[in-house]
C-alpha positions in Angstrom: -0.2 3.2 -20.8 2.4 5.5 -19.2 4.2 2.0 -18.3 4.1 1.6 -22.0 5.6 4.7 -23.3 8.5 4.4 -20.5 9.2 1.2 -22.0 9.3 1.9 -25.5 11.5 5.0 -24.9 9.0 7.9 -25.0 8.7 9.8 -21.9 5.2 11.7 -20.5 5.9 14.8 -19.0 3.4 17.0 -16.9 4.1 20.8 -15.6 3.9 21.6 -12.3 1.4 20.3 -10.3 0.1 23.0 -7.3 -0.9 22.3 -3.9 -4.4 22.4 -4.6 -4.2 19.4 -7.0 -1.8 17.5 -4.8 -4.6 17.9 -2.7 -6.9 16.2 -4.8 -4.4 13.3 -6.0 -3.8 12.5 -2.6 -5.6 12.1 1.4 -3.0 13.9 3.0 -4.1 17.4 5.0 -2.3 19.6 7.3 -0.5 19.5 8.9 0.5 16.0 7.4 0.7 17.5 4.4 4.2 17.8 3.4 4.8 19.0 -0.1 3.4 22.4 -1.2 4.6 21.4 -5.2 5.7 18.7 -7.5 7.8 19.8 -10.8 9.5 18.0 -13.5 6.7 14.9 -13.2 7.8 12.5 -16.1 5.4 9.6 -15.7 6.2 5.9 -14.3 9.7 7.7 -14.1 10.5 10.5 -11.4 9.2 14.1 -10.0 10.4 16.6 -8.0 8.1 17.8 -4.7 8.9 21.1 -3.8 8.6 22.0 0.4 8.7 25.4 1.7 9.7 24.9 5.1 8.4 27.4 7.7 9.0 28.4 11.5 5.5 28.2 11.2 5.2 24.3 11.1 3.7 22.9 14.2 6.5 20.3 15.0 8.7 22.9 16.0 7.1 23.7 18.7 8.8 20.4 20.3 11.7 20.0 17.5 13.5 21.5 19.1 12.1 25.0 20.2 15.6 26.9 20.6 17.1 24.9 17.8 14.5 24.0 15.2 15.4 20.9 12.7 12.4 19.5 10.6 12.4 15.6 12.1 14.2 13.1 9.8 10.8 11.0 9.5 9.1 13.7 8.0 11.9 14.1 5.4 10.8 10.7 4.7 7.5 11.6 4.7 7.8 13.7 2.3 9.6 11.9 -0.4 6.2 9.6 0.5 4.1 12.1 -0.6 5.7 12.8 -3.9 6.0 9.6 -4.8 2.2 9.0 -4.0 1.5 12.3 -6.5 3.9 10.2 -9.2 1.3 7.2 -8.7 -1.5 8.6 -9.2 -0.3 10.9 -11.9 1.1 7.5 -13.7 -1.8 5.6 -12.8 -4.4 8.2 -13.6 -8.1 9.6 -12.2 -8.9 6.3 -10.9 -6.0 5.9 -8.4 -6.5 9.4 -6.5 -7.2 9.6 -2.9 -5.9 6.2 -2.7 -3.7 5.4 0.6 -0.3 4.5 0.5 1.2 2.2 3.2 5.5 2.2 3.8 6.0 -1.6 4.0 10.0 -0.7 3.7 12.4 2.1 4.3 15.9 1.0 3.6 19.3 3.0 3.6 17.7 6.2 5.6 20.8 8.3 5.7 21.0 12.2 7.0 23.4 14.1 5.8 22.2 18.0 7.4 20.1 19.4 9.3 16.6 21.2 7.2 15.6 24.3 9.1 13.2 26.8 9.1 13.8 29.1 5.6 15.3 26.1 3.5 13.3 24.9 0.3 13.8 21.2 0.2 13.7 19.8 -3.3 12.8 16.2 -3.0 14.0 14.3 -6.0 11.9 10.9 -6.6 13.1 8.0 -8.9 11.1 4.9 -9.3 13.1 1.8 -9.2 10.3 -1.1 -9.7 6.7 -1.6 -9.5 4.9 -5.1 -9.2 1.4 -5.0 -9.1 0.1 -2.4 -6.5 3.5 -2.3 -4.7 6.2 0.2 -6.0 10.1 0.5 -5.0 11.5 4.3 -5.4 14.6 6.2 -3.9 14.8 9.6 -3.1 17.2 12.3 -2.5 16.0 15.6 -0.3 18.6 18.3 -1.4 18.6 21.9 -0.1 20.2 24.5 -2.1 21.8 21.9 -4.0 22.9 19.9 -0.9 22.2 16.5 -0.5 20.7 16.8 3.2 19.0 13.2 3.5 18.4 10.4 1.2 16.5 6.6 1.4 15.2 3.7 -0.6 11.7 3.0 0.1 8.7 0.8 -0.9 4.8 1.4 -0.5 1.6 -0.4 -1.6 -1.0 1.1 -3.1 -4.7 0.1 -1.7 -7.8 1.9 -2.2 -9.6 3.2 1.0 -11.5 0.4 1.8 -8.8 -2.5 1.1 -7.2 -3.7 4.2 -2.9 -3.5 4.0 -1.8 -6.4 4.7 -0.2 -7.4 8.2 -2.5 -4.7 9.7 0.2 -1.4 8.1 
């Protein structure tokens, strides 16, 4: 239905969504968990997931402990996430807790470093669904800076469907 209204020109929108309902829409737990808010939702279109990055985070410890830089793959990560909340918001009830699997991450670029204190604001635009596999691309911008930025596709599976090719 939200497909629908995209299509025709009328555009759903939803308020913020909190980390408590992330947590319901989807599996992801700390420390995995890597959006703390998603804003600006407009269905089968694009969000925005919000992450508070802290000193705190347990991959600094090794990333690098004098010089701390949130790893590029949980950037990724991230866009990930909001792009599983933009699912199952789309999809509705029925499609939360489902997994999603990367089957492609294409055109990965970094453009800065994220550090402890930055808020990154991780701007999520779907490209294409087909069936249960959706195409997005994401931007990860701190204070307005674009700090990293990739194309990316995932399927959709319920918990007890295998992924193909063993993902």
């Amino acid at each position: 239905m939200a497909g629908e209204a995209a299509a025709a020109g009328t555009t759903r929108t939803m308020g913020h969504i909190d980390i408590v309902r992330i947590m319901e829409m989807i599996p992801h737990r700390y420390p995995f968990l890597m959006i703390d808010r998603v804003e600006d939702l407009v269905l089968d279109v694009s969000a925005v997931g919000i992450k508070n990055v802290s000193i705190n985070e347990q991959y600094f410890q090794g990333h690098f402990p004098t010089s701390p830089v949130m790893p590029g793959v949980l950037v990724i990560e991230a866009m990930a996430q909001t792009a599983a909340v933009l699912v199952v918001a789309t999809l509705g009830p029925d499609a939360e807790g489902k997994l999603v699997y990367f089957m492609l991450v294409d055109s990965a670029r970094f453009r800065r470093p994220i550090v402890p204190g930055d808020q990154v604001h991780v701007h999520v635009s779907k490209l294409r669904r087909r069936k249960n596999v959706w195409k997005f691309r994401a931007e990860a911008l701190v204070d307005g800076q674009l700090a990293a930025e990739a194309t990316y596709a995932a399927m959709i599976l319920d918990r007890n469907e295998d992924a193909p090719g063993g993902i």
